[in-house]
Backbone atoms as SQL, in Angstrom:
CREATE TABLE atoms (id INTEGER PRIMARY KEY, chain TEXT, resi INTEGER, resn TEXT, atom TEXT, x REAL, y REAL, z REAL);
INSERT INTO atoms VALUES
  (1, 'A', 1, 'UNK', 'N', 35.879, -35.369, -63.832),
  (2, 'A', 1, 'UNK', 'CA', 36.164, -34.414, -62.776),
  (3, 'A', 1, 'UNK', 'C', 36.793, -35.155, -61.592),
  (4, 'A', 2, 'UNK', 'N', 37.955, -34.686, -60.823),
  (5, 'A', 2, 'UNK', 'CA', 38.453, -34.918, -59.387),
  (6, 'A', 2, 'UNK', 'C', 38.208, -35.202, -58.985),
  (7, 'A', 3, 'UNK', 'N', 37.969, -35.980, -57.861),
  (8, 'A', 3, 'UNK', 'CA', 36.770, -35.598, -56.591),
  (9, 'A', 3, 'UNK', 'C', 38.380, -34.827, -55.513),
  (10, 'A', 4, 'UNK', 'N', 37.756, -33.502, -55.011),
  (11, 'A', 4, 'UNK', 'CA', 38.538, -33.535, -53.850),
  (12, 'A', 4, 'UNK', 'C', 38.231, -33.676, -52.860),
  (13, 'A', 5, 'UNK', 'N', 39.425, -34.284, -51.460),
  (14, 'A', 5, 'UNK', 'CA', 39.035, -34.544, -50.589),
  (15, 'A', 5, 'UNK', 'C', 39.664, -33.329, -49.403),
  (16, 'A', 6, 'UNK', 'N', 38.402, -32.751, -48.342),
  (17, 'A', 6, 'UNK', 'CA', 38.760, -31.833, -47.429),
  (18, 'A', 6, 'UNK', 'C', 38.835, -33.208, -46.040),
  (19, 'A', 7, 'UNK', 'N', 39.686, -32.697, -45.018),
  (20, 'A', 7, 'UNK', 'CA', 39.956, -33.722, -43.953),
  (21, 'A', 7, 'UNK', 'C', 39.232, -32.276, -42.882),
  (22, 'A', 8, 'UNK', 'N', 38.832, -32.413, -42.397),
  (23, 'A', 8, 'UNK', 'CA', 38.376, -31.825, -41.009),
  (24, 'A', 8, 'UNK', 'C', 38.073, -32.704, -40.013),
  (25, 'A', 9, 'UNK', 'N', 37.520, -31.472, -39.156),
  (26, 'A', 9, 'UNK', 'CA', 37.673, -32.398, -37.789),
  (27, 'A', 9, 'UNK', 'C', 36.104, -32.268, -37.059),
  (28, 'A', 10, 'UNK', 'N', 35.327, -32.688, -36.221),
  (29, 'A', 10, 'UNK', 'CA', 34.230, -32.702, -35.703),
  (30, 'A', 10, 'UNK', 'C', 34.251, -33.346, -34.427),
  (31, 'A', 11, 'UNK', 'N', 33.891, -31.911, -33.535),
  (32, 'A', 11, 'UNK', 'CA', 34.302, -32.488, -32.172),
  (33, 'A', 11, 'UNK', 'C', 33.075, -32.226, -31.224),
  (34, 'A', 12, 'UNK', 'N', 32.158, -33.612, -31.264),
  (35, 'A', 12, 'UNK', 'CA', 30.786, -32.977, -30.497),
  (36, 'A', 12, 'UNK', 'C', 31.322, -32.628, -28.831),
  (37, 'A', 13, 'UNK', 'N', 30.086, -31.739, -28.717),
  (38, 'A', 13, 'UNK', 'CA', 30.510, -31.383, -26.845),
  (39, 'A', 13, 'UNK', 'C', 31.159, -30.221, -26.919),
  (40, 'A', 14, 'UNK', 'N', 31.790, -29.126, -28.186),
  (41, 'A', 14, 'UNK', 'CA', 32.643, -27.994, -27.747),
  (42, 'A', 14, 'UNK', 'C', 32.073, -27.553, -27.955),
  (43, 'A', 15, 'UNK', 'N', 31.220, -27.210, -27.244),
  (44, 'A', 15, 'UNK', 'CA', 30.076, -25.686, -26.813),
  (45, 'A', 15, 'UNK', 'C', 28.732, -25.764, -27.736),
  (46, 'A', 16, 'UNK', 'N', 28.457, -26.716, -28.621),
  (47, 'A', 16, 'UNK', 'CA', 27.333, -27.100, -29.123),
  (48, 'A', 16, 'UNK', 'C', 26.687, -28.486, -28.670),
  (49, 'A', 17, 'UNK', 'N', 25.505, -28.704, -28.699),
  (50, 'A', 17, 'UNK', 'CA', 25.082, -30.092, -28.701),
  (51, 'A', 17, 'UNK', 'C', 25.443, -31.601, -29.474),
  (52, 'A', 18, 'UNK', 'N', 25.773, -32.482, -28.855),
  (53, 'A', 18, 'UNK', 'CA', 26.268, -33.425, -29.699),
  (54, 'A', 18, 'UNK', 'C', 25.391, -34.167, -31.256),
  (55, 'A', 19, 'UNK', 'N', 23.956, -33.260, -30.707),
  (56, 'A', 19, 'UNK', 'CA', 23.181, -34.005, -32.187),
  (57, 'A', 19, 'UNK', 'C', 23.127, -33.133, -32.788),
  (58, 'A', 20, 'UNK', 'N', 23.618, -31.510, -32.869),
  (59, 'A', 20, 'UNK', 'CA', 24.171, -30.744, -33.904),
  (60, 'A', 20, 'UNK', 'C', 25.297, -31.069, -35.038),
  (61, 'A', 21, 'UNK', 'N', 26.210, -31.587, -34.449),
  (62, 'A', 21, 'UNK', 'CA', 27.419, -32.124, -34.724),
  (63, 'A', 21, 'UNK', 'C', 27.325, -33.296, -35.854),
  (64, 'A', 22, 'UNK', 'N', 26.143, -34.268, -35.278),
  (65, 'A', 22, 'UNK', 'CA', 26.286, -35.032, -36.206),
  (66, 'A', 22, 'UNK', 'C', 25.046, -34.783, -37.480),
  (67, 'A', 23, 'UNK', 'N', 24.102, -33.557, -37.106),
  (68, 'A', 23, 'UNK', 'CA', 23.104, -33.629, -37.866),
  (69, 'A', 23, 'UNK', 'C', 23.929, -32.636, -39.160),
  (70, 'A', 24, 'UNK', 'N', 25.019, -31.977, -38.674),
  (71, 'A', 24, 'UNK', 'CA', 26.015, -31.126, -39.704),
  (72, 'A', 24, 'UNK', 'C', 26.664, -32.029, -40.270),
  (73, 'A', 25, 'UNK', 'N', 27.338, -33.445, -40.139),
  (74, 'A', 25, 'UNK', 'CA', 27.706, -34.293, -40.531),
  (75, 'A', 25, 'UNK', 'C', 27.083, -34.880, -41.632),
  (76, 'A', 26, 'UNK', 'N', 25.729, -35.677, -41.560),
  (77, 'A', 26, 'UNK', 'CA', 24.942, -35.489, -42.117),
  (78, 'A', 26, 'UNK', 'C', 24.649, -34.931, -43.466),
  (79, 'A', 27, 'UNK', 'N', 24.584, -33.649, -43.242),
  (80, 'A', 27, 'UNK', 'CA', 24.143, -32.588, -44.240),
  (81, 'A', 27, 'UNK', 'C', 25.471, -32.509, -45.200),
  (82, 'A', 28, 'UNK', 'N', 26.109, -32.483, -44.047),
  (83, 'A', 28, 'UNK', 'CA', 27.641, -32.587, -45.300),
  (84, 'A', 28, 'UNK', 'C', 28.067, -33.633, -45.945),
  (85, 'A', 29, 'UNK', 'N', 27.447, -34.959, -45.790),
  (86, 'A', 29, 'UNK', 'CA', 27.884, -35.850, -46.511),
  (87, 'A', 29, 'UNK', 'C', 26.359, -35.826, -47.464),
  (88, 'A', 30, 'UNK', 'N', 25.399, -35.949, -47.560),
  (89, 'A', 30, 'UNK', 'CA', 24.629, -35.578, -48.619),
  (90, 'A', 30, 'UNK', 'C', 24.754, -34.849, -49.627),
  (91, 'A', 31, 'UNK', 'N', 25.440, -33.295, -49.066),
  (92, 'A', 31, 'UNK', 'CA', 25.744, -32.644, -49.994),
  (93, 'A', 31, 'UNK', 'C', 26.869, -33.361, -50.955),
  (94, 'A', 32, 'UNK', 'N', 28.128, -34.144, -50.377),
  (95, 'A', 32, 'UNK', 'CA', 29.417, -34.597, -50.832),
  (96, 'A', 32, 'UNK', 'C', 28.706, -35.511, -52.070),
  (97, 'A', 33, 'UNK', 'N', 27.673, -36.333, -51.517),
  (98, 'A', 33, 'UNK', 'CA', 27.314, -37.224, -52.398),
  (99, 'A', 33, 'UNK', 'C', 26.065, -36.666, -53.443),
  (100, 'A', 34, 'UNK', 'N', 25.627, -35.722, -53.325),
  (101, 'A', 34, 'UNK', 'CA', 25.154, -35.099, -54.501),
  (102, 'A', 34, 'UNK', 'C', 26.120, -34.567, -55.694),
  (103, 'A', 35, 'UNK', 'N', 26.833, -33.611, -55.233),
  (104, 'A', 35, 'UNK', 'CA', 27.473, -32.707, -55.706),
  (105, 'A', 35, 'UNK', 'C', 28.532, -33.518, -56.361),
  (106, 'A', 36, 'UNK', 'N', 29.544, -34.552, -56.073),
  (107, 'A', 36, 'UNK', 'CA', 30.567, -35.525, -56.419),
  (108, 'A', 36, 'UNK', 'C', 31.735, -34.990, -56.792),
  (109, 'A', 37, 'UNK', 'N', 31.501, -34.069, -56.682),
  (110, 'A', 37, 'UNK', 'CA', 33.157, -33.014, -56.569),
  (111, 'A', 37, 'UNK', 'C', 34.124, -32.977, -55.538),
  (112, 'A', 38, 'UNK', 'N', 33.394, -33.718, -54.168),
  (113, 'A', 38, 'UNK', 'CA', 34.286, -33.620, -53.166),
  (114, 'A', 38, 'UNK', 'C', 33.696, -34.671, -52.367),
  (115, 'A', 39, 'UNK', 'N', 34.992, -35.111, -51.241),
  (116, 'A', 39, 'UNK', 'CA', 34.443, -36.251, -50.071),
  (117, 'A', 39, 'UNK', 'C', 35.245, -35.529, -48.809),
  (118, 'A', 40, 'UNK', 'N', 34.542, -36.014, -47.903),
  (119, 'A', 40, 'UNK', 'CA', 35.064, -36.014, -47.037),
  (120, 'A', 40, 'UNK', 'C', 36.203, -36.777, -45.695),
  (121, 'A', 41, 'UNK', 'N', 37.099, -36.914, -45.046),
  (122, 'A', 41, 'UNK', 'CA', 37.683, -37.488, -44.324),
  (123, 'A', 41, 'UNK', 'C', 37.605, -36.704, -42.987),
  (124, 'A', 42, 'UNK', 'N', 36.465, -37.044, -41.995),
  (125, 'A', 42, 'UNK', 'CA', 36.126, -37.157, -40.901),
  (126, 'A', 42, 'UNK', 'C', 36.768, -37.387, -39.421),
  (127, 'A', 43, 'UNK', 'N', 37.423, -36.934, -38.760),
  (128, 'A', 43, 'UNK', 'CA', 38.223, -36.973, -37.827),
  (129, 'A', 43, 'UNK', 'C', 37.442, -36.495, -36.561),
  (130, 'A', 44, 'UNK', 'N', 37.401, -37.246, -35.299),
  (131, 'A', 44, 'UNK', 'CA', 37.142, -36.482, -33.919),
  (132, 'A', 44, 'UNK', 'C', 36.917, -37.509, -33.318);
């Protein structure tokens, strides 16, 4: 299988708390590395 990669962006401070931001970070790279279908490329 692929892995695909999504590029987004994560920008703590726009109208949420900055340890939201990274605790969603987080969660999304756990999931990336469970699942192995996809990675991420992290930008902000």
């Amino acid at each position: 299988m692929a892995t695909r990669r999504h590029r987004i962006a994560a920008i703590p401070g726009d109208g949420i708390g900055t340890e939201v931001v990274a605790a969603g970070l987080e969660v999304l790279e756990a999931v990336a590395a469970r699942d192995g279908g996809f990675a991420l490329d992290v930008t902000g």
